[in-house]
C-alpha distance (Angstrom), angle and dihedral (degrees) to the residues before:
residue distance angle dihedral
X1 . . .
X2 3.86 . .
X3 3.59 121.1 .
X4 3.71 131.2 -131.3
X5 3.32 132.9 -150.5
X6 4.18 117.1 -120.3
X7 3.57 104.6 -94.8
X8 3.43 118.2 -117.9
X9 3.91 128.2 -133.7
X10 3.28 103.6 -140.6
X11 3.88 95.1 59.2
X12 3.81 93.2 26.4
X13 3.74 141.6 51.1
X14 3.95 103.0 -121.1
X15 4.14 85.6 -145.8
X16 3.38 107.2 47.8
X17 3.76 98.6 26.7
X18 3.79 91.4 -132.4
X19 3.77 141.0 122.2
X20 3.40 115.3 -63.0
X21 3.78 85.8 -127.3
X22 4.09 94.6 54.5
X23 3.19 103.8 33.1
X24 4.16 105.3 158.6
X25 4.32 93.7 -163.2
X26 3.57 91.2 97.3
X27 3.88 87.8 58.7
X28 3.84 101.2 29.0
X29 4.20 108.3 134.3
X30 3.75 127.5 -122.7
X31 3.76 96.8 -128.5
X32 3.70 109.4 -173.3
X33 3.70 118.8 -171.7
X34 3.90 151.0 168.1
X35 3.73 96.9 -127.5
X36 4.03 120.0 71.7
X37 3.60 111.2 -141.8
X38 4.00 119.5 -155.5
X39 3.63 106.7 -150.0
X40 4.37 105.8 -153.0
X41 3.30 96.9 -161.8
X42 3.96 124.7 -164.7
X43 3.82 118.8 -123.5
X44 4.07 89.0 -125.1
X45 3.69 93.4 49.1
X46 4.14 94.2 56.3
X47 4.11 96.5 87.1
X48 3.62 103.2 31.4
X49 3.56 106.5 117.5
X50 4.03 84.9 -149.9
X51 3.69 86.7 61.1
X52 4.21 106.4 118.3
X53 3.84 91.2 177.4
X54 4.17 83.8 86.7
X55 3.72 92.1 48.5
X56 3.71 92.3 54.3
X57 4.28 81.7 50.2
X58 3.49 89.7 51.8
X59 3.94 107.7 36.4
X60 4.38 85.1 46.0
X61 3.61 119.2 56.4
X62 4.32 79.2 -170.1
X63 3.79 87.2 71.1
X64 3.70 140.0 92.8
X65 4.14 133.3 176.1
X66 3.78 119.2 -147.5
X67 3.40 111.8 -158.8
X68 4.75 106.1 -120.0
X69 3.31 135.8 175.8
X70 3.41 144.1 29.1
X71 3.57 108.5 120.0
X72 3.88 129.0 -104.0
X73 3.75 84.2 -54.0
X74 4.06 90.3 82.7
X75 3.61 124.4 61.7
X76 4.57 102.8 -135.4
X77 3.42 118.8 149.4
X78 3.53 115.0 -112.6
X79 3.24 128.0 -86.3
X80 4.26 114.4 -87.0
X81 4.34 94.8 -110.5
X82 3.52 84.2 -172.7
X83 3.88 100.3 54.7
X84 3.92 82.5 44.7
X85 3.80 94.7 53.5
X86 3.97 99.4 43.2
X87 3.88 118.1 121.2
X88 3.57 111.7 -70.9
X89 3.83 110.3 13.0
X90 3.43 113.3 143.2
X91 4.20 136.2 -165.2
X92 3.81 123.2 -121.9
X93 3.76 92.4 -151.1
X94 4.13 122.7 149.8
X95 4.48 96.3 -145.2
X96 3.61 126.7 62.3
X97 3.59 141.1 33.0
X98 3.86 118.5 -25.7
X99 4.29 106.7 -127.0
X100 3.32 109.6 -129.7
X101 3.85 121.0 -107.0
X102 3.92 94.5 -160.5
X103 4.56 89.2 114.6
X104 3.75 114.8 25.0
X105 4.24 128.4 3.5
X106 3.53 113.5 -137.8
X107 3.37 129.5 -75.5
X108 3.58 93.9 -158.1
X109 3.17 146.1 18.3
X110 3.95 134.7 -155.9
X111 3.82 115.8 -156.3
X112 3.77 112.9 -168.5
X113 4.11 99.5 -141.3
X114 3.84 103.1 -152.7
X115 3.52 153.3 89.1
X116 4.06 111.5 -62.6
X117 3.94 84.7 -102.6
X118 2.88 94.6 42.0
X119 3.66 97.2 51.5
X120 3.60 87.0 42.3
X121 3.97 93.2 54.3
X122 3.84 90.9 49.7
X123 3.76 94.7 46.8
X124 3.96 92.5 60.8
X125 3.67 98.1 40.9
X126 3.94 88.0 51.7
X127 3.90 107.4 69.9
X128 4.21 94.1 -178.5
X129 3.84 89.6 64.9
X130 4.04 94.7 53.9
X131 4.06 90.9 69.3
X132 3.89 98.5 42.7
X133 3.80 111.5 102.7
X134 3.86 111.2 -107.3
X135 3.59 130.3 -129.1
X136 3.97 102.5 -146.8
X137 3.76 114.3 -164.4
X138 3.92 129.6 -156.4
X139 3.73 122.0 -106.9
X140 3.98 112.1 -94.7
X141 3.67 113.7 -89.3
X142 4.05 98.2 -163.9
X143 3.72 120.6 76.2
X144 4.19 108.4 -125.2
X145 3.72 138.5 163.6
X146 3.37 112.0 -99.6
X147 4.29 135.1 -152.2
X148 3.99 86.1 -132.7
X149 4.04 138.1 18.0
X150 3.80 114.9 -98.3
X151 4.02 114.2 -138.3
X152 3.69 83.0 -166.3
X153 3.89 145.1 73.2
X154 3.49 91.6 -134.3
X155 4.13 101.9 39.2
X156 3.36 118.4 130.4
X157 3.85 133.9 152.5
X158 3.94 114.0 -90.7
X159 3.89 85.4 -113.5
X160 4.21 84.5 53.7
X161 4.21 90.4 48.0
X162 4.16 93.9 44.8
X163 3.87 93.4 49.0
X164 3.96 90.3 43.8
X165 3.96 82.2 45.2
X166 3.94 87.9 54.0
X167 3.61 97.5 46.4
X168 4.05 91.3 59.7
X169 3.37 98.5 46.0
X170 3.69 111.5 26.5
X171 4.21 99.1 20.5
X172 3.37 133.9 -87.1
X173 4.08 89.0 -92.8
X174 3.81 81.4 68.3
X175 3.60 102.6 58.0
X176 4.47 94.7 35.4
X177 3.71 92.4 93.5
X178 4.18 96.4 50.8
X179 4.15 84.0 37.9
X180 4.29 82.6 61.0
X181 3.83 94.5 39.4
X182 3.61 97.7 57.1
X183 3.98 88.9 37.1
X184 4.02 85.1 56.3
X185 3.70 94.9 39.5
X186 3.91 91.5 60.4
X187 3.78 92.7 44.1
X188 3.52 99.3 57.7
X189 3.64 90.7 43.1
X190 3.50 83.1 54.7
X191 3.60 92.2 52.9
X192 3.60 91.2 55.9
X193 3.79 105.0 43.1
X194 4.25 93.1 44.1
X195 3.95 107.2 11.1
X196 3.67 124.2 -115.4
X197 3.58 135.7 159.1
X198 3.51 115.8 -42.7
X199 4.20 130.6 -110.1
């Protein structure tokens, strides 16, 4: 697991985790919405300023990150089977069989915040998430700068996956405003790794 540094508040925003310089809390949404999202978020993932699972915590007020992973060598509580087994909880997972939405939508949603191994890793060593209906999404069709490289097809940032999440089940209205953060989010990093014009 790679180590970060603390960050430091006088070259980063403590919120946001980002440059002082690009800081996006000024702009953040207030995306309200019908569907709860449980963002499992792994241990390595939690100070990475590139790290969109804490945007989607801060832009929806109907989101929460649990802290996963890590092995034996960290003491977490477990995960809550029963809040992951109650009536209409759903998996945001990219293999298998999509469930079909035909009778009820979701009333949550978990979102696995990691690295595809990662993900992958925590998904088999977590027997309550193999039964849970999954919400499969389609690849991306639009070309877009990205905080990381996807190895896959299908990749996309966990902001990406909730906002493409959104759009089927709540509209595509829903999920414009975390579409535009994540857009903004890579273009001032952009800025500040390669220059550009300024915002």
């Amino acid at each position: 697991m790679r180590a970060f540094k603390p960050r430091n508040s006088n070259t980063h925003c403590l919120r946001c985790l980002l440059r002082r310089e690009i800081c996006i809390c000024p702009i953040l949404p207030n995306v309200q919405t019908q569907t709860e999202f449980l963002i499992l978020r792994h241990l390595s993932e939690a100070e990475r300023p590139s790290n969109t699972g804490r945007l989607i915590n801060l832009a929806m007020p109907n989101a929460q990150i649990i802290s996963w992973g890590g092995g034996t060598r960290v003491a977490l509580s477990p995960l809550d089977d029963e809040m992951l087994q109650s009536p209409g909880t759903w998996l945001l997972w990219p293999d298998g069989p999509d469930t079909k939405r035909d009778l009820m939508p979701p009333r949550r949603i978990v979102v696995l915040d990691a690295t595809w191994r990662q993900a992958r890793r925590l998904y088999h060593r977590t027997p309550t998430l193999w039964s849970l209906p999954r919400l499969v999404l389609p690849s991306p069709e639009r070309l877009r700068n990205r905080l990381r490289d996807q190895h896959r097809a299908d990749g996309m940032s966990t902001l990406e996956a909730v906002a493409a999440s959104l759009a089927l089940i709540e509209g595509a209205e829903v999920a414009e405003p975390l579409e535009k953060l994540y857009d903004e989010v890579v273009r001032r990093t952009r800025v500040l790794r390669w220059g550009a014009k300024s915002f």
